[in-house]
C-alpha positions in Angstrom: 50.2 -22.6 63.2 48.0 -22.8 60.4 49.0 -22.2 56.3 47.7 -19.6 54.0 49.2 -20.1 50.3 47.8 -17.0 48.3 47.7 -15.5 44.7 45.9 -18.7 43.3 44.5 -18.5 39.4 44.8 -22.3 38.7 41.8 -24.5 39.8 43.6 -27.7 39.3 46.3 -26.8 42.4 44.1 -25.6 44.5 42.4 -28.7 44.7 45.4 -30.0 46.1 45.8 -28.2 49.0 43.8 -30.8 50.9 45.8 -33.4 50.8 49.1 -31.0 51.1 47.7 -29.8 54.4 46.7 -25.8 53.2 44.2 -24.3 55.8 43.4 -21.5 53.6 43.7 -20.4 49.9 43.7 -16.9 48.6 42.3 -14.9 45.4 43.2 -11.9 44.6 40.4 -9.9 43.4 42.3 -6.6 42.6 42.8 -5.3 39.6 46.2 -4.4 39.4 47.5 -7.5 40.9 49.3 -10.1 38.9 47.8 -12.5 40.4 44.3 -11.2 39.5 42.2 -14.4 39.1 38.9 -12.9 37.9 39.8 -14.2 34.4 41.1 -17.6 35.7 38.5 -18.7 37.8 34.7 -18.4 37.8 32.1 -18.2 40.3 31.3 -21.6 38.9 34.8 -22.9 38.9 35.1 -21.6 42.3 32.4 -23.5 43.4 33.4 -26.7 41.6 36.7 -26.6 44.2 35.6 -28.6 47.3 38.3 -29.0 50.2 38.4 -28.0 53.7 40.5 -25.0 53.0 39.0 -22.1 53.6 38.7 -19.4 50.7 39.7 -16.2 51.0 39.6 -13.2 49.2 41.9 -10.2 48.8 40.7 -6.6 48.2 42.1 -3.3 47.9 40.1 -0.4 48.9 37.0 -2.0 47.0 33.1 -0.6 47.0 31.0 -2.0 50.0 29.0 -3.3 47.6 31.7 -4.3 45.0 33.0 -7.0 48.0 29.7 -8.1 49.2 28.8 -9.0 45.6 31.9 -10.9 45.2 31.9 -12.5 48.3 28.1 -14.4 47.3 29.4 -15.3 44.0 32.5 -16.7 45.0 31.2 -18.2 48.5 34.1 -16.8 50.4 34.7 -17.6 54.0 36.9 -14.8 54.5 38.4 -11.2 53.2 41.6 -10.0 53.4 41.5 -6.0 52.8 44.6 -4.6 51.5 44.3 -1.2 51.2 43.6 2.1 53.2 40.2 0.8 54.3 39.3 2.6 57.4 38.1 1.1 60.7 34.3 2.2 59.9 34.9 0.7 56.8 36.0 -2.9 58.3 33.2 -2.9 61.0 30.9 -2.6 58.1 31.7 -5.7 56.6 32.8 -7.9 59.8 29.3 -7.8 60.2 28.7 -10.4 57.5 32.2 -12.0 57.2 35.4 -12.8 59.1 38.2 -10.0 58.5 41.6 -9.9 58.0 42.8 -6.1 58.1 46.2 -6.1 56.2 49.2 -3.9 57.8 52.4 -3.2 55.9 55.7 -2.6 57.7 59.1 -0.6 57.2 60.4 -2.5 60.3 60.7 0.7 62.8 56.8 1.3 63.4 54.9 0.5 67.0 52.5 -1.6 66.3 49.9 0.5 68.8 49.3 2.9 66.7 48.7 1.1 63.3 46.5 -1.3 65.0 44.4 -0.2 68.3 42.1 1.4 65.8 41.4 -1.6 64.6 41.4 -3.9 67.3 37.4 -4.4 68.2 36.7 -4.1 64.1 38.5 -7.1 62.7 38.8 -10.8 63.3 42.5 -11.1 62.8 45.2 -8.6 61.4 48.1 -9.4 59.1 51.4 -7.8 59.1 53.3 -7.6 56.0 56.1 -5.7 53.9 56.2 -2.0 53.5 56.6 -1.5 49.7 54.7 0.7 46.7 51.4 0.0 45.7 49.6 -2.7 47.4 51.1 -5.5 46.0 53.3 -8.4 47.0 57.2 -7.4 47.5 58.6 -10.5 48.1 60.9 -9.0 50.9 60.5 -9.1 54.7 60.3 -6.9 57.3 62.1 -7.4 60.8 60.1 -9.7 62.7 61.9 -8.5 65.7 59.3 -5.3 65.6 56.8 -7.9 66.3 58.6 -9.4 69.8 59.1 -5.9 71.2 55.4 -5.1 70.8 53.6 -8.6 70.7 50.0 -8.0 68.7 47.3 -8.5 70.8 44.9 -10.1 68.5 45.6 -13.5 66.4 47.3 -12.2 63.5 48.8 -13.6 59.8 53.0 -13.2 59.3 53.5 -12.4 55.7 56.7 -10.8 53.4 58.9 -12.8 51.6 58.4 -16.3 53.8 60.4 -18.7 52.2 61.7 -22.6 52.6 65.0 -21.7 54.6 62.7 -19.5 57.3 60.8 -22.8 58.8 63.1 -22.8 61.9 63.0 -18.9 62.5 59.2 -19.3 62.2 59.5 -22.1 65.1 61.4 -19.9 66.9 59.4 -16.6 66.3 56.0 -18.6 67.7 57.6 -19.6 70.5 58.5 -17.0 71.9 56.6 -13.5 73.5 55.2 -12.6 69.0 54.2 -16.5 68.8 50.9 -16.2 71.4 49.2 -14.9 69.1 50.4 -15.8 66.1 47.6 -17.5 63.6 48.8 -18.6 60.5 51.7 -17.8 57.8 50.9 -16.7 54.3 53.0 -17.5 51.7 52.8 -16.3 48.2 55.8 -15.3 45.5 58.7 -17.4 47.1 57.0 -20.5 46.4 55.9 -19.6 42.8 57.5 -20.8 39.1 55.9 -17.2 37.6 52.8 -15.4 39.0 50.0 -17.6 40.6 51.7 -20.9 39.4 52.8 -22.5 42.8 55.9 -24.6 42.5 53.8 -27.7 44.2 56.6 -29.9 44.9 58.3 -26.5 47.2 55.3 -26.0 49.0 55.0 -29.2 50.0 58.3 -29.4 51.4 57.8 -26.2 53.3 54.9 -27.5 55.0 56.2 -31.2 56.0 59.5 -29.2 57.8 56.4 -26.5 59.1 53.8 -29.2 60.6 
């Protein structure tokens, strides 16, 4: 099970995330996040952070060429599209770059229908937390959704994961939801205020998780 830690604006943690054992770092490149890091970190800076980790970026219903612009100048090795982008929309740009397609659950959908449309036009989906706007909401939704109907591509949990949920993770990826289960992606819970990561929680988290 491999470790996502997103919402990053502060070039000096990230380059810790090596040695904590992070397999991939986000940056939020909407507007209207919090944790917009546009202003924090530079194409240059960006390119001055050298790890294994890979980098990915996070858009929300951005122009094609908008994305592929900001995915040269900030060498991304992935995007994470948060919005309403159609399937079309995601084949376009799996062409040049891995996809995550971003689903947000009340905790009563089937996953079938969300995701089928999506299946052959993404490289992995995420399941998150049903909430206003796109942003982050902290909260979870029932995991159980995701053991009636296991997804049937490798996909990212995300909503509200916290310290105390390392055994429940365990549990959830060994069971039926766990086959396919990629990576966790962790955000607000391990944060002191937007984008600062609380380093010494985060490391914790991942000792118990690995």
């Amino acid at each position: 099970m491999k470790l996502k830690v997103c919402g990053n604006i502060l070039p000096e943690q990230v380059k810790a995330y090596d040695d904590l054992g992070v397999d991939m770092a986000g940056f939020n490149f909407y507007p209207s996040s919090p944790r917009y890091m546009r202003q924090k970190i530079s194409p240059e800076k960006m390119k001055q952070l050298k790890g294994k980790f890979a980098r990915v970026g996070i858009f929300v219903n951005a122009r094609y060429d908008e994305l592929v612009r900001t995915v040269e100048e900030y060498r991304l090795d992935m995007v994470q599209l948060s919005g309403d982008e159609t399937p079309e929309y995601c084949n376009k740009i799996a062409d040049f770059i891995s996809v995550i397609k971003v689903f947000r659950l009340a905790g009563k959908e089937h996953l079938d229908p969300l995701t089928i449309p999506y299946k052959n036009v993404c490289d992995f989906f995420m399941f998150d937390t049903a909430g206003t706007g796109y942003g982050s909401t902290g909260k979870k939704f029932n995991w159980k959704l995701l053991e009636k109907s296991p997804p049937s591509k490798p996909y990212f949990l995300s909503g509200g994961i916290e310290l105390s949920d390392v055994e429940k993770l365990k549990n959830l990826a060994a069971g039926p939801a766990g086959v396919k289960l990629f990576a966790v992606d962790v955000n607000s819970q391990f944060e002191m205020g937007a984008g600062v990561k609380d380093m010494n929680k985060l490391k914790q988290f991942i000792d118990q998780l690995k």
